[in-house]
C-alpha angles and dihedrals in degrees: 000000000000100000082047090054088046093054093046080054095044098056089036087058088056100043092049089052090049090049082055090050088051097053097036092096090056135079104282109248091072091063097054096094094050091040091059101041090047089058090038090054083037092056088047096051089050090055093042102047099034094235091180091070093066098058117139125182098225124132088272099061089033085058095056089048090059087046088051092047088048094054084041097055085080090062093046089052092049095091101052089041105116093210131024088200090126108015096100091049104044090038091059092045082066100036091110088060094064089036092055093035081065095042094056093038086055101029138218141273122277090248091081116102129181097225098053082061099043092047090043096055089049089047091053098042090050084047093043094055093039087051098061088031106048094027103017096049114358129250093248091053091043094051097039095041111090093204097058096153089059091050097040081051087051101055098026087062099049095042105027130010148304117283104256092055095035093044095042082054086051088054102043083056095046076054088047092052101046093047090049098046090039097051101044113018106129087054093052120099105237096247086059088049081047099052095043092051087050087048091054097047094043090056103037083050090057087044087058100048089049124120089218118094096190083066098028088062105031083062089052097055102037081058098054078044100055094039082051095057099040088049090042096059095047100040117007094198103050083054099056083055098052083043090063097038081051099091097040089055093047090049089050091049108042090043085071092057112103089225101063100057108121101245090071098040096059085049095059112143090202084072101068086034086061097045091056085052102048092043094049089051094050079069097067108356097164100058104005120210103283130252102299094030092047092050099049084046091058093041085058088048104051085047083074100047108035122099125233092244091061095038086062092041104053093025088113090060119103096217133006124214134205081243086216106106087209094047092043087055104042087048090060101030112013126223084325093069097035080058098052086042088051089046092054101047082053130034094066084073085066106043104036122110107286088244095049093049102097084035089062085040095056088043108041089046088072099048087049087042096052097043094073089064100032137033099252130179084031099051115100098245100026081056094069094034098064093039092065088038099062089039084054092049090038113031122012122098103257103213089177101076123133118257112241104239109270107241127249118255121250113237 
């Protein structure tokens, strides 16, 4: 009876993570239900099976203890904070860090398969953008408007999310893509290879008609990536060339996108943002202020920078970040912090699997990426993003590998 109740709470534990993956393209509060069940099974799991009982001290469980401490460190400056003004809110922003920091130290159950994750982020991205293009605007708008990017943003901001999580979603499923068709081509039927080539270039389409750059330019360069590495391992030399011709393609590219222009560029609000951060961070740039000090600090110094015009225009935000993941944390906890946040962005591409190693590359980029235009591991939805992330690269079975070529006999 027991091993019967285990497994109920074992597939119940997947099925809550993939319902995460499902609603983290869209606006957080959708995500709350799965987020909890999957925690609460989790907490079960952990009783029943005596999780506790398998821990082994290894890099990987060395590297979720960093990731717990870093999420912890909040909690260690709150005494010598001089206001708690913020500390509830930005600490529960983050909560999925230290929630997904447990789940990888402990492990999790043997149900769990790479490719169900993978396959389910490229599922809900194709829904996602069938949804706002089929139900939000209309297939006959969308293919007879010639500013399809204006009216998908329109309608992608009221029904989904905002661009950068939206767009980082669409790039975590090109990489899903890539990593499915490349390991296991020659085992896929040819309509699945059909409908994951369709996938790739549906989404990638709707990457290049986006009025955010971050993303934009993350899906450009996951593509010349992904032609390098393909070229590369059939003829080396003919990879070297398009690697060079790499940078010249990409500056061709993103020059055509509106957002580029430099007009908008020189009115970027993240510049002054920016400017208050890093001025705030000159005051105390070896331990930073912690979590609440750091934030009313900020709130002081971007007083200073910001223009009329944004002030009106974000008043109704609660707060306001330096949208910049390395200047958010040196401003709480100094270069100490912005080396445990570096460590963690990092170190998974180390110690994952060897065949998992270019796959953690092409994930992690666009969260680096991403976190010099957004605060990241401590945003609300990117929280939970990376945290499944690290646990896909890390520990999860990955049943797409490639087969190793059976040998010849001998006569």
């Amino acid at each position: 009876m027991k091993q019967k109740i285990i497994l109920a709470i074992n597939y119940i534990n997947l099925a809550s993570l993939l319902l995460l993956v499902v609603t983290s393209i869209y606006y957080y509060p959708v995500q709350k239900i799965a987020f909890l069940l999957f925690f609460i099974s989790y907490f079960f799991e952990f009783l029943l099976e005596k999780k506790w009982e398998n821990i082994t001290l290894d890099k990987k469980s060395i590297y979720y203890l960093v990731m717990a401490f870093f999420f912890l460190l909040a909690f260690v400056y709150y005494p010598f904070e001089n206001t708690s003004k913020y500390f509830t809110w930005l600490v529960g922003r983050r909560l999925a860090i230290f929630g997904f920091a447990c789940v990888g130290f402990f492990g999790v159950n043997s149900k769990y398969k790479l490719n169900y994750f993978l396959n389910t982020f490229i599922i809900s991205s194709i829904i996602a953008i069938s949804y706002i293009i089929f139900y939000r605007i209309g297939i006959i708008e969308f293919i007879l408007n010639p500013d399809k990017g204006l009216i998908f943003e329109n309608a992608r901001v009221n029904s989904v999310n905002s661009h950068m999580v939206f767009n980082l979603y669409m790039n975590i499923s090109l990489v899903s893509i890539w990593y499915i068709l490349t390991r296991s081509w020659r085992r896929t039927i040819w309509w699945k290879l059909f409908l994951y080539i369709g996938a790739l270039t549906i989404i990638f389409g709707i990457l290049s008609i986006s009025e955010g750059r971050s993303g934009f330019i993350t899906g450009i360069l996951l593509m010349l990536s992904f032609i390098f590495f393909e070229i590369w391992k059939r003829k080396k030399m003919v990879g070297i060339i398009v690697g060079f011709l790499v940078p010249f393609l990409l500056i061709g590219i993103v020059s055509q996108q509106k957002r580029m222009s430099e007009n908008l560029l020189k009115t970027e609000p993240r510049i002054f943002l920016w400017e208050a951060a890093i001025s705030v961070i000159k005051e105390k740039p070896v331990l930073g202020y912690g979590v609440s000090n750091a934030q009313e600090q900020y709130d002081i110094a971007r007083a200073k920078y910001q223009t009329e015009e944004f002030r009106l225009s974000w008043k109704h935000i609660r707060i306001l970040t330096s949208h910049n993941q390395f200047l958010q944390t040196t401003m709480e906890f100094g270069v100490f912090g912005l080396i445990l946040l570096l460590f963690i962005y990092i170190y998974p591409i180390f110690i994952a699997d060897r065949n998992r190693k270019l796959f953690a590359v092409l994930l992690i980029f666009p969260c680096v990426y991403q976190s010099f235009f957004d605060v990241f591991i401590t945003g609300v939805n990117y929280a939970s993003i990376f945290g499944i992330l690290m646990v896909l690269i890390l520990s999860v079975e990955n049943n797409i590998a490639q087969k190793a070529p059976k040998k010849e006999l001998k006569h």
